[in-house]
NUKETOR-126889 format. One record per residue: x, z, y of N, C-alpha, C in turn; residue number from 0. Coordinates in steps of 0.001 Angstrom, whole numbers, plus 500000, padded with zeros to 6 digits. Layout:
BEGIN
{{X Z Y} {X Z Y} {X Z Y} NUM},
...
//
This chain:
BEGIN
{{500827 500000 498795} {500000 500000 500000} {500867 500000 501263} 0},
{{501785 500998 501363} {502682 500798 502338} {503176 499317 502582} 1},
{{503829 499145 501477} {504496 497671 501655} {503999 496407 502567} 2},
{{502252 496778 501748} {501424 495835 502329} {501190 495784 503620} 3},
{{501063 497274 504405} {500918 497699 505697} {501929 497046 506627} 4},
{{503404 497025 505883} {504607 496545 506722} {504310 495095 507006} 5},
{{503712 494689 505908} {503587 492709 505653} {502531 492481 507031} 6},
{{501845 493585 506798} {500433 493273 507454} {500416 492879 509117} 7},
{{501734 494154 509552} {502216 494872 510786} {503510 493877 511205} 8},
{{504155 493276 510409} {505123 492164 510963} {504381 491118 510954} 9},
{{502825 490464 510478} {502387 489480 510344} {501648 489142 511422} 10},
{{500901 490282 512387} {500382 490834 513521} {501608 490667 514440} 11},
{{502808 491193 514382} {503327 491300 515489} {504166 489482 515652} 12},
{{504542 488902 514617} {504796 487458 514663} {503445 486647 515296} 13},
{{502501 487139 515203} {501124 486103 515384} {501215 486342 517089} 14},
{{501039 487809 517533} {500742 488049 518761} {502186 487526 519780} 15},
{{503727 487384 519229} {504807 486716 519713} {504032 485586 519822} 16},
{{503783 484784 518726} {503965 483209 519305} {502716 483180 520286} 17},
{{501892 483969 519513} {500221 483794 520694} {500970 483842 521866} 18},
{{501762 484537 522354} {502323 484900 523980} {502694 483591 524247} 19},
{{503913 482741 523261} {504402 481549 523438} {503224 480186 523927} 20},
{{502016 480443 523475} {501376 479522 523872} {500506 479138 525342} 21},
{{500169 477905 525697} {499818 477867 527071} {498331 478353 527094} 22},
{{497907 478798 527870} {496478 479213 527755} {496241 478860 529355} 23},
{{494453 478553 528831} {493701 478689 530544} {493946 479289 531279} 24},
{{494322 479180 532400} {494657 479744 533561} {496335 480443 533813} 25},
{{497046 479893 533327} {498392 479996 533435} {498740 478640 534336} 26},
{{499541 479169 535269} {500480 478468 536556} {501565 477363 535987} 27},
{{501743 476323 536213} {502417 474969 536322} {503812 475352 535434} 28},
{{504071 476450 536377} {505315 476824 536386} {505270 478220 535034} 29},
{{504532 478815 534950} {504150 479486 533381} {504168 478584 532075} 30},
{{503407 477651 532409} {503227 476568 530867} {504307 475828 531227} 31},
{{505249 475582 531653} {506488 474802 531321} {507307 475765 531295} 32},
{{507056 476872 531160} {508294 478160 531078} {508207 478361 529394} 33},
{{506935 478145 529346} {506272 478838 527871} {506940 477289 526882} 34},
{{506821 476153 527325} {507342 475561 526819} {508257 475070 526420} 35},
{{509385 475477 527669} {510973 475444 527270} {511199 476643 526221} 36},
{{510825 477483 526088} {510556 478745 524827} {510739 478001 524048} 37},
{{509891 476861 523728} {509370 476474 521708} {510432 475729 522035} 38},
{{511194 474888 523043} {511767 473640 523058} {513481 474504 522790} 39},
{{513601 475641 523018} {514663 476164 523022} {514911 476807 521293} 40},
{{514116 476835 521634} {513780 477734 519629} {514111 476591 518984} 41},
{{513533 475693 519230} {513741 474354 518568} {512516 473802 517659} 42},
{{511199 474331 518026} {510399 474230 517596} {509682 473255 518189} 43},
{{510145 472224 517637} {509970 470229 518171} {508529 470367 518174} 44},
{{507749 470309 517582} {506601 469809 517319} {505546 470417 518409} 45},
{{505916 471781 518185} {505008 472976 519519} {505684 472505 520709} 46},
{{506777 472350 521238} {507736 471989 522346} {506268 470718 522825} 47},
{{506259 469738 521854} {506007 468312 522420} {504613 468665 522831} 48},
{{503982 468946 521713} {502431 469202 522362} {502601 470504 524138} 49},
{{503311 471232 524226} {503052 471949 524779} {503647 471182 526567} 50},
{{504640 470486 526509} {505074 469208 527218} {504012 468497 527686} 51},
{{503322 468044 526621} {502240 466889 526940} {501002 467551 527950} 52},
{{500832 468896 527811} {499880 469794 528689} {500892 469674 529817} 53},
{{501746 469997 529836} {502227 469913 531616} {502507 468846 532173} 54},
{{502635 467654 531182} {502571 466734 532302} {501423 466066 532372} 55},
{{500102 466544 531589} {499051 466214 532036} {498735 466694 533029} 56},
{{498997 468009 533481} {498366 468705 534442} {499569 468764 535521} 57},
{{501116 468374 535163} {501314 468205 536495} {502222 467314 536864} 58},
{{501598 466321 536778} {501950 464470 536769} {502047 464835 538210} 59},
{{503267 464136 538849} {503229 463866 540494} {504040 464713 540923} 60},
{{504637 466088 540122} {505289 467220 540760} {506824 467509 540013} 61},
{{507641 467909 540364} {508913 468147 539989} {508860 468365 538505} 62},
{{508280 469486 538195} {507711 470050 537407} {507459 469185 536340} 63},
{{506695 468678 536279} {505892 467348 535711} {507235 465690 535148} 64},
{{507831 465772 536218} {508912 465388 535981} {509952 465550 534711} 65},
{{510421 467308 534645} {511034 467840 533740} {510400 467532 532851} 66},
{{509062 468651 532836} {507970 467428 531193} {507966 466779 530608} 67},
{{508285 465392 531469} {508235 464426 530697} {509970 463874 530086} 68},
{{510665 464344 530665} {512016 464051 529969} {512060 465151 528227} 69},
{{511342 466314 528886} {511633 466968 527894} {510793 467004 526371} 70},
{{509457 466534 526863} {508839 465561 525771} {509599 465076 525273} 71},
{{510359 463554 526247} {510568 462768 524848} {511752 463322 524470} 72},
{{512163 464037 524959} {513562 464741 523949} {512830 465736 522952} 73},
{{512103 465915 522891} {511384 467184 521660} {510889 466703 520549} 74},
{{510394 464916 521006} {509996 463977 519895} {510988 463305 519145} 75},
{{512452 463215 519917} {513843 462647 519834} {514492 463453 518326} 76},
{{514447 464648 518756} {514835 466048 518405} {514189 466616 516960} 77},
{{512788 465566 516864} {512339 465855 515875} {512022 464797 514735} 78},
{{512900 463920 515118} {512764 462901 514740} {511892 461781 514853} 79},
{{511216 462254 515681} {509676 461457 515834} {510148 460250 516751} 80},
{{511022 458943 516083} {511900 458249 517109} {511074 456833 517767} 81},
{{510122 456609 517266} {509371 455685 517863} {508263 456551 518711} 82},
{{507969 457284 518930} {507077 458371 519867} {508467 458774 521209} 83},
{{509733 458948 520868} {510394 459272 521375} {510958 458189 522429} 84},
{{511023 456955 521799} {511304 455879 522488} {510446 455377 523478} 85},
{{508934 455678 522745} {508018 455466 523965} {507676 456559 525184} 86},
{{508082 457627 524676} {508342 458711 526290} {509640 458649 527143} 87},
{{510758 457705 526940} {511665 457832 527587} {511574 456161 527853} 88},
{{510399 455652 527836} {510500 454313 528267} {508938 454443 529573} 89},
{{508577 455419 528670} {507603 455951 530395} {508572 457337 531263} 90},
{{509219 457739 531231} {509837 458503 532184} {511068 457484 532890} 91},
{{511420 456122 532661} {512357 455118 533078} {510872 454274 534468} 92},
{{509890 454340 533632} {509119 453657 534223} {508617 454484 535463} 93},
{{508059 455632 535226} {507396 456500 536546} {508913 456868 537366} 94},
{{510138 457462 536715} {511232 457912 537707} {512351 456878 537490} 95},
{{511879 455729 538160} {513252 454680 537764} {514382 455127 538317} 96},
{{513907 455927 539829} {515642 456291 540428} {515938 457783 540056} 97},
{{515922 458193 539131} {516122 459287 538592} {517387 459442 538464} 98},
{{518047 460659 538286} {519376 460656 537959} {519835 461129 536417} 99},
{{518808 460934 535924} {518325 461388 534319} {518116 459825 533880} 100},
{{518433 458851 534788} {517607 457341 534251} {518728 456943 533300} 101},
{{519730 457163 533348} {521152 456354 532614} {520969 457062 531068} 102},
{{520977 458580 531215} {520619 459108 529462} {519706 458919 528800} 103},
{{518387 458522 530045} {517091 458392 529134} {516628 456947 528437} 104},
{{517778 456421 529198} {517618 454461 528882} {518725 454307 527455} 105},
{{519772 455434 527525} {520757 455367 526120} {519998 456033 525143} 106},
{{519220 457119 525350} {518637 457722 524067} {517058 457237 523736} 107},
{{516488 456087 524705} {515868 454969 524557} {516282 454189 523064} 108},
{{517490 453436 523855} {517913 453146 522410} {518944 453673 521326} 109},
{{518707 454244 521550} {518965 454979 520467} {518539 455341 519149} 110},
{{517096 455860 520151} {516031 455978 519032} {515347 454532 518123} 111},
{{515688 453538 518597} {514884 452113 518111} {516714 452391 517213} 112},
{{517565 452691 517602} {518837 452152 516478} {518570 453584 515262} 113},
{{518040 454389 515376} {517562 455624 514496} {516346 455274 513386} 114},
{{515141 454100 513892} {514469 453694 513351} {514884 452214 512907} 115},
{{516650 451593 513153} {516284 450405 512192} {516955 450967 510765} 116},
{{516292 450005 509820} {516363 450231 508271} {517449 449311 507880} 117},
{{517682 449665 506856} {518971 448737 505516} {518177 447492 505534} 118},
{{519181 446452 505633} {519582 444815 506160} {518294 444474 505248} 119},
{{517839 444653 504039} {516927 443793 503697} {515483 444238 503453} 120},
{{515598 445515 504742} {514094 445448 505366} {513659 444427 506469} 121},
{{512520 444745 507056} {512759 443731 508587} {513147 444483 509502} 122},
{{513994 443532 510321} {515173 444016 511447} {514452 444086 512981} 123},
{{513419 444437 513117} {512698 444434 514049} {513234 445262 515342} 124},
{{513393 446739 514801} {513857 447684 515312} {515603 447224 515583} 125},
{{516300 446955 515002} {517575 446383 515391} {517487 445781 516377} 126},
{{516533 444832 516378} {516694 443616 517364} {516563 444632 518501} 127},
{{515589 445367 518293} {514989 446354 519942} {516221 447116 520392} 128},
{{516770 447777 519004} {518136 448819 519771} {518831 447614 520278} 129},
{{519267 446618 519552} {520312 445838 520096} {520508 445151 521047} 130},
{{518680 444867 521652} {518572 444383 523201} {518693 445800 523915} 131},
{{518292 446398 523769} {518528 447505 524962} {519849 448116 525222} 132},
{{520840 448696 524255} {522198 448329 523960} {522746 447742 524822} 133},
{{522506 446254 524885} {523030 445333 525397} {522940 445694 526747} 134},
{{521272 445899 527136} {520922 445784 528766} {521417 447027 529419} 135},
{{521666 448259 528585} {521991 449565 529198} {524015 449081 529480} 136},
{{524633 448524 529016} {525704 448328 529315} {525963 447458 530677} 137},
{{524949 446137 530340} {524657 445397 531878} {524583 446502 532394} 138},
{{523339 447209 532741} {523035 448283 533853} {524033 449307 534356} 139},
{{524948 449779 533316} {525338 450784 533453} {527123 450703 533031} 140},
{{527749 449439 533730} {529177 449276 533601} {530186 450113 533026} 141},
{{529803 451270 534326} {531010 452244 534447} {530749 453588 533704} 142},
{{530058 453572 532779} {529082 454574 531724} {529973 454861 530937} 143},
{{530455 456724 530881} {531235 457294 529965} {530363 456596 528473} 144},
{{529340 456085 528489} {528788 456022 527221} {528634 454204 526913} 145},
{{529579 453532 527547} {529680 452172 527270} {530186 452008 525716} 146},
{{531262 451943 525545} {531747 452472 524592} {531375 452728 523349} 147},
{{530763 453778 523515} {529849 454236 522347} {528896 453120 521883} 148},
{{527851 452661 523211} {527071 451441 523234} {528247 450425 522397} 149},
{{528676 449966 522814} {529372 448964 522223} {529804 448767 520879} 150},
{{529873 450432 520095} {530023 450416 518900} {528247 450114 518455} 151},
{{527706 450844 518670} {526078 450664 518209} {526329 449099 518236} 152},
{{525782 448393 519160} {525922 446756 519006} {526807 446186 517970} 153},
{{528108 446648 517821} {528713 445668 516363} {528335 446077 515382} 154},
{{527582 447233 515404} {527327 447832 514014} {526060 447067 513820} 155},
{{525359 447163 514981} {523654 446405 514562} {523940 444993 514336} 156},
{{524950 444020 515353} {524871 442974 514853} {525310 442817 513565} 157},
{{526396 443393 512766} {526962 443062 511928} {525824 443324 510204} 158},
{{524651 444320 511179} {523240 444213 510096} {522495 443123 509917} 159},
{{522407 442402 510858} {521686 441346 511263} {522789 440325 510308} 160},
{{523933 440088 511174} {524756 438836 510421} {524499 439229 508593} 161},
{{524504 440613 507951} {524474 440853 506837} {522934 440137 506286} 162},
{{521953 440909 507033} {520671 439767 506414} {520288 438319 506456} 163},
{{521064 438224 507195} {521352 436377 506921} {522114 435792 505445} 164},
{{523166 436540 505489} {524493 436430 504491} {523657 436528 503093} 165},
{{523098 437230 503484} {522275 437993 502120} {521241 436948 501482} 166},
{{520177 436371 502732} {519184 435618 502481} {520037 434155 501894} 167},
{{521258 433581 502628} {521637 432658 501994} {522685 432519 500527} 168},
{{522967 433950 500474} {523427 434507 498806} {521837 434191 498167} 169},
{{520654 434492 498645} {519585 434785 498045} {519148 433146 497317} 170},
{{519239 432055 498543} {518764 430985 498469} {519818 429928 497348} 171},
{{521251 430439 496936} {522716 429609 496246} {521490 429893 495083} 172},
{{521453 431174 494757} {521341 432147 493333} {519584 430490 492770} 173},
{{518931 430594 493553} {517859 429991 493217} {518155 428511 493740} 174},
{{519368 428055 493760} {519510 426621 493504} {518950 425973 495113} 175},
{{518735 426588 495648} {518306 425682 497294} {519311 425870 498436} 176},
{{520445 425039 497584} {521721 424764 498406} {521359 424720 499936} 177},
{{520812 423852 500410} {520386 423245 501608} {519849 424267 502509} 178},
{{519473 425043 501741} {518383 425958 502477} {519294 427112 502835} 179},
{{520674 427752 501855} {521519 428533 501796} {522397 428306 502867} 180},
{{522687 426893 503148} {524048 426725 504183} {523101 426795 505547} 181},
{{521782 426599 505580} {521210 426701 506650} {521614 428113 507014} 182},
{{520880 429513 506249} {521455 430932 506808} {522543 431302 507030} 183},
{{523444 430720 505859} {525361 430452 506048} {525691 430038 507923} 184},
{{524892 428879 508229} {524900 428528 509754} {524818 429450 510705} 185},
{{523709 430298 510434} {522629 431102 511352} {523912 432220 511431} 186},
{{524499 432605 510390} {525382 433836 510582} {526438 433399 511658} 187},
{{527088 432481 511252} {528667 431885 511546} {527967 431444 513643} 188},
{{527072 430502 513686} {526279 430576 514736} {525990 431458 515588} 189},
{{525357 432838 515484} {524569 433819 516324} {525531 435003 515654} 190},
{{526576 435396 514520} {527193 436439 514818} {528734 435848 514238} 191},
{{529811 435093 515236} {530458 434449 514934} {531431 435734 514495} 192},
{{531658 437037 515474} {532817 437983 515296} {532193 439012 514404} 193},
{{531326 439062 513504} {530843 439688 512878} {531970 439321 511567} 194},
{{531733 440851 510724} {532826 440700 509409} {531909 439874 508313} 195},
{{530516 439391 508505} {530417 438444 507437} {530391 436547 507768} 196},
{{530943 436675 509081} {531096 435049 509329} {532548 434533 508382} 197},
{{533542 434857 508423} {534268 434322 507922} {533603 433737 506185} 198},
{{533030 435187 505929} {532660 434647 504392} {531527 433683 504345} 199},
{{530570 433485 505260} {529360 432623 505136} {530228 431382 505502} 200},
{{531170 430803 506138} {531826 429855 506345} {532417 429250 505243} 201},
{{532969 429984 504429} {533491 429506 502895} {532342 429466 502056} 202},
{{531147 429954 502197} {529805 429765 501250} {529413 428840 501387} 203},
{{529280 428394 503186} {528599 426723 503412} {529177 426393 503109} 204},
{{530671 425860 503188} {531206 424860 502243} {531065 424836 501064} 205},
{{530863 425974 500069} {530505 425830 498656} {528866 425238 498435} 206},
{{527880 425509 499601} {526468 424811 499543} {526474 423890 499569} 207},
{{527223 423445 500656} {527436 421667 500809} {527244 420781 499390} 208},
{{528656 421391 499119} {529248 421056 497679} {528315 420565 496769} 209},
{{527769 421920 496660} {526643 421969 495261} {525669 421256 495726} 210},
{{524783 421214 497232} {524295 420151 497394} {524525 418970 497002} 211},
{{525583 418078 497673} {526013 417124 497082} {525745 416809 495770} 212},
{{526492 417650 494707} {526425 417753 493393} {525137 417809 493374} 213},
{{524299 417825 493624} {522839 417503 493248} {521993 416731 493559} 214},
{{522681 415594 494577} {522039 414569 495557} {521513 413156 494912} 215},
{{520859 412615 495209} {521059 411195 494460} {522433 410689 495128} 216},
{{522951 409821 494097} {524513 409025 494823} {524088 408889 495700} 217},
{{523524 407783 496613} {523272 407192 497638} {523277 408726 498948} 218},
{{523127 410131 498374} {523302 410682 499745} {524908 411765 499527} 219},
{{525265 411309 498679} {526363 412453 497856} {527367 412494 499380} 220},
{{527718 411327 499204} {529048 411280 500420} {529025 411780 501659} 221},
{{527697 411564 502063} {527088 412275 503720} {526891 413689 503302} 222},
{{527149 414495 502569} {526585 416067 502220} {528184 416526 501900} 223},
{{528765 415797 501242} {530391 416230 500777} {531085 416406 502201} 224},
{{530954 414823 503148} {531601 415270 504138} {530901 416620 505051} 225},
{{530316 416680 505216} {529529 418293 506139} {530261 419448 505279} 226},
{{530628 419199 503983} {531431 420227 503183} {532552 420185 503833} 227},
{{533416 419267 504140} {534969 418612 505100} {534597 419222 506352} 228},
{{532965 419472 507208} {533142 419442 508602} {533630 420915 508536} 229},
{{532577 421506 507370} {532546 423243 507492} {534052 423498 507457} 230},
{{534942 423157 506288} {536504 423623 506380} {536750 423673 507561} 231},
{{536722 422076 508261} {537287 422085 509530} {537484 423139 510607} 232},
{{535717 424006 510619} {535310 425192 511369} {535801 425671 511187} 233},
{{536013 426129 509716} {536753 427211 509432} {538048 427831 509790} 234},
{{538850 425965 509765} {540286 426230 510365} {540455 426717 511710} 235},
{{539498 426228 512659} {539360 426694 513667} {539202 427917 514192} 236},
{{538329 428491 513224} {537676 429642 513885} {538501 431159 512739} 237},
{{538747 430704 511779} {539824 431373 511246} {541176 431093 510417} 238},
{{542008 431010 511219} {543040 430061 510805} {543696 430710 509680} 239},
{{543348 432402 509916} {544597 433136 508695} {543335 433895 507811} 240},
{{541990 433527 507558} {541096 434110 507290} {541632 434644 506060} 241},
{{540834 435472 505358} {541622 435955 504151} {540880 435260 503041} 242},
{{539732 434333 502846} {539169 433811 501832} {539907 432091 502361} 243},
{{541179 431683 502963} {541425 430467 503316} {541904 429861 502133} 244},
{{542379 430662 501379} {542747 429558 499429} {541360 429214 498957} 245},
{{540102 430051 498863} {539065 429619 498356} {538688 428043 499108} 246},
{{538472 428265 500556} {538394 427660 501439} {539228 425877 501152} 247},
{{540094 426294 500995} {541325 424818 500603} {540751 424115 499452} 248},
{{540477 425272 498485} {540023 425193 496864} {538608 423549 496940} 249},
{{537703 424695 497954} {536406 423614 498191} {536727 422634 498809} 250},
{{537762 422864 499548} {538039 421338 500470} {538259 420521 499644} 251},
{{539312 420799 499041} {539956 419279 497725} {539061 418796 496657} 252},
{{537791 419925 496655} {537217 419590 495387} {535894 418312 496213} 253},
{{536164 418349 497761} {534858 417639 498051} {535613 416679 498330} 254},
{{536748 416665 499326} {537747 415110 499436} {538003 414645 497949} 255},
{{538119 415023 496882} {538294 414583 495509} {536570 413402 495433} 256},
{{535441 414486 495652} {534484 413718 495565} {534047 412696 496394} 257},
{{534833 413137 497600} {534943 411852 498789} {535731 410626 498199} 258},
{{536887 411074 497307} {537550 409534 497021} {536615 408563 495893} 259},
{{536332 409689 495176} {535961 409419 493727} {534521 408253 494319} 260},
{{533825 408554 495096} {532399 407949 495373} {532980 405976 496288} 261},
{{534011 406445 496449} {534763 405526 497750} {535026 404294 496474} 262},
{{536131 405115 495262} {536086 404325 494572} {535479 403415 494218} 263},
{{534449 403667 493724} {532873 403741 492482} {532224 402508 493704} 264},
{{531892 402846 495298} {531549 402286 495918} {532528 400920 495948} 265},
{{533815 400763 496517} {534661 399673 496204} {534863 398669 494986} 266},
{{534593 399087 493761} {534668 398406 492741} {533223 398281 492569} 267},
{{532187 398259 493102} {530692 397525 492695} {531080 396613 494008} 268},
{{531364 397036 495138} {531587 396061 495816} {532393 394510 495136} 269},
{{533634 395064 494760} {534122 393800 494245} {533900 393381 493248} 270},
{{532993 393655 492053} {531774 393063 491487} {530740 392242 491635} 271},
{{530487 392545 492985} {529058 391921 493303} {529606 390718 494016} 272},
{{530945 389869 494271} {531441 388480 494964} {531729 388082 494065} 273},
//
């Protein structure tokens, strides 16, 4: 019975603490955002946000109201709640553009869209979002102890992006639609040239080519072999000491081989047919 009394008597005195913590009718501007930095300090995200969202309902327009709303979306940030979070620090950019809170709230903007993108062969939706904003917070913000940092986020997101390309045209070799493979092989080498999977999609299109070819009627073999010759070419260009450049050589000779071989075949029906 005692025991129970103690359970009973700490269960009462925890209820009537947080009861204090909460905002109630008729408490001052400056009370319910006091009461709310409480939960937001405790770290109690969830009570923090709702209790946020009361003060800057009630005091939209005032300093006060201000803090609110930064500290919302940091409580939704905080709690992981990163698409709720992204959208309160994309309305506190919007109501206090000249804020002096505008430069952290536009990085942990994106932040949160780079927190919500997923592994390369979900959809990259959210990438794309961190990776434009990324981008635009560095425009905006040159001389930003947090450029830097930005700048790593961006190679990391592009180099997700160049990966789901890489991937989709590994996807398209495996099921025989050469054509369709050197197309994403393109898209990588194209839109993420300094990314770590261009070099390798560059030696893949040339192997698509290839196998294209190898699957063409004669009459288109030679026009598909050479685009196998153009890709090396890129390649030399764009990585002269690449580390897949023996594979690279490997496909070259095997398509100039098929370049002579067709040249032949073509020359001797020629001198057949006089």
């Amino acid at each position: 019975m005692r025991t129970i009394l103690i359970l009973l008597s700490a269960a009462f005195i925890f209820t009537s603490c947080r009861s204090s913590d909460l905002i109630r009718p008729g408490d001052s501007l400056e009370v319910a955002f006091e009461k709310s930095m409480n939960q937001f300090e405790n770290e109690n995200w969830s009570d923090a946000a709702r209790a946020f969202e009361t003060v800057v309902s009630i005091g939209r327009g005032t300093d006060i109201g201000q803090d609110a709303q930064f500290y919302l979306a940091e409580s939704y940030f905080n709690g992981r709640r990163y698409l709720i979070a992204a959208s309160e620090y994309e309305r506190y950019a919007q109501f206090y553009p000249r804020s002096p809170r505008r430069e952290e709230v536009d990085f942990k903007a994106a932040l949160s869209y780079y927190n919500l993108s997923p592994r390369y062969k979900l959809d990259q939706t959210y990438t794309k979002q961190a990776l434009e904003r990324f981008r635009l917070f560095n425009t905006r913000y040159p001389n930003s102890d947090r450029v830097s940092e930005s700048g790593e986020y961006i190679t990391e997101l592009r180099n997700k992006l160049a990966r789901k390309n890489f991937s989709a045209g590994e996807f398209y070799m495996r099921t025989s639609r050469y054509n369709a493979a050197a197309v994403y092989f393109d898209m990588v080498i194209d839109e993420f040239p300094d990314s770590r999977w261009a070099e390798r999609a560059l030696v893949k299109q040339i192997e698509a080519y290839i196998l294209f070819a190898d699957n063409s009627v004669p009459n288109r073999q030679k026009e598909r072999y050479e685009k196998a010759l153009d890709s090396y070419s890129t390649y030399l260009q764009l990585f002269p000491r690449g580390e897949n450049r023996s594979r690279a050589e490997e496909l070259h000779d095997r398509a100039q081989n098929e370049i002579d071989r067709i040249e032949r075949r073509d020359g001797s029906v020629a001198q057949s047919d006089r």
